[in-house]
N, C-alpha and C positions, 0 to 999 in steps of 0.2 A: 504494500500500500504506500504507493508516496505522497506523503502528504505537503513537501515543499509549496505546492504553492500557493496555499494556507497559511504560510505564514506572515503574509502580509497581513492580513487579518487581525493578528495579536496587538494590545497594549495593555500596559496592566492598568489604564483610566480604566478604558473598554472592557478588560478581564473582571474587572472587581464589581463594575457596573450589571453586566449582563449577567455573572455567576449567580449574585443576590435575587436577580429577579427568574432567576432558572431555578433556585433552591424547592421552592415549593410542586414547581411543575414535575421537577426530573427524582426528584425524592433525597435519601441521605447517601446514598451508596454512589453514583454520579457526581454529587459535588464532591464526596469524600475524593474521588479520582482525580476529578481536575485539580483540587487542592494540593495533592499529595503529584500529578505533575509539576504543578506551579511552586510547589514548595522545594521541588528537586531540582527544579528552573536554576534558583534563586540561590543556589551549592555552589561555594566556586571550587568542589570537588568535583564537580559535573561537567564530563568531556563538553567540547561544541558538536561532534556529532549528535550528543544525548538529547542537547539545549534542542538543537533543528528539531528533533523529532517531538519536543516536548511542544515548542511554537507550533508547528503544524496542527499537532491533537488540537490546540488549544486554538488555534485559530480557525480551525473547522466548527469547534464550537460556537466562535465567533462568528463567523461568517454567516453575511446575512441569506443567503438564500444558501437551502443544502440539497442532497436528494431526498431526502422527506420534508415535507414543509414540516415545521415544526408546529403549525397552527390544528395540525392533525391530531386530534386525540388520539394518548396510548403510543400510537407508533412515529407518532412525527418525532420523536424523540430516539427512537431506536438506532439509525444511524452515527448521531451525537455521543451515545453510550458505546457507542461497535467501536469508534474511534478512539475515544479515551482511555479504554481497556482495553487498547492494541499500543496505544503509546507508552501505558503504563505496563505494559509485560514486557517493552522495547529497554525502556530505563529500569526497571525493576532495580538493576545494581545499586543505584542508586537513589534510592527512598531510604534513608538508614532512621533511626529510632524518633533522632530529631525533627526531621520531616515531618512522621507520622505524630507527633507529639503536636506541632504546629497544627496540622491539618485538622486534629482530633481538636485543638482548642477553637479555631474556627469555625469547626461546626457544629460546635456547644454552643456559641451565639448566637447562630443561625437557628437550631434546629436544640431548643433548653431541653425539648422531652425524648431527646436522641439518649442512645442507649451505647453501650461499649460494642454490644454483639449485633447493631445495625451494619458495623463496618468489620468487624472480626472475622468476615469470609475473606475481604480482601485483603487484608493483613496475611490473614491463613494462606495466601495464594505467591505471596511476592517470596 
């Protein structure tokens, strides 16, 4: 999957912007993802190959028209997810404890009646 050219798409105004308002539609396990790329982004143990692949995921999600509209209930969303847990199996190396501690604290704000075992599959996974 190349996601190169996608990554025009990315900023982190626009990342932080559109994640918030995706929270509720896409659920906790999705934002956990793109948090937990963007938080791996943000490593400067993180090759620039890893970063490319992370902007892409992340700007796919950004981008405004995709192959499912997103306006689609259910599945307009589906593609968005197919991306970000391709990009997060791509970097996996590099999510290490810290990441996940950030990304965890992020979506306690977001999401106060989130649970540890909402996201402990994908912990379970990397």
């Amino acid at each position: 999957m190349n996601l190169q050219p996608y990554r025009r798409f990315f900023s982190r105004n626009r990342f932080w912007a559109r994640l918030g308002g995706l929270a509720r539609a896409t659920g906790t396990k999705s934002i956990y993802t793109a948090l937990l790329l963007y938080y791996a982004y943000e490593r400067k143990e993180t090759p620039k190959w890893a970063k490319r692949v992370v902007l892409g995921a992340l700007g796919y999600l950004l981008m405004p028209l995709d192959a499912i509209p997103d306006l689609t209930p259910i599945l307009g969303y589906t593609d968005d997810v197919s991306v970000l847990a391709a990009g997060l199996a791509t970097v996996a190396a590099y999510v290490n404890e810290e990441v996940r501690d950030r990304a965890k604290d992020k979506l306690a704000e977001w999401f106060p009646e989130a649970r540890t075992e909402d996201v402990r599959e994908i912990d379970e996974r990397l």
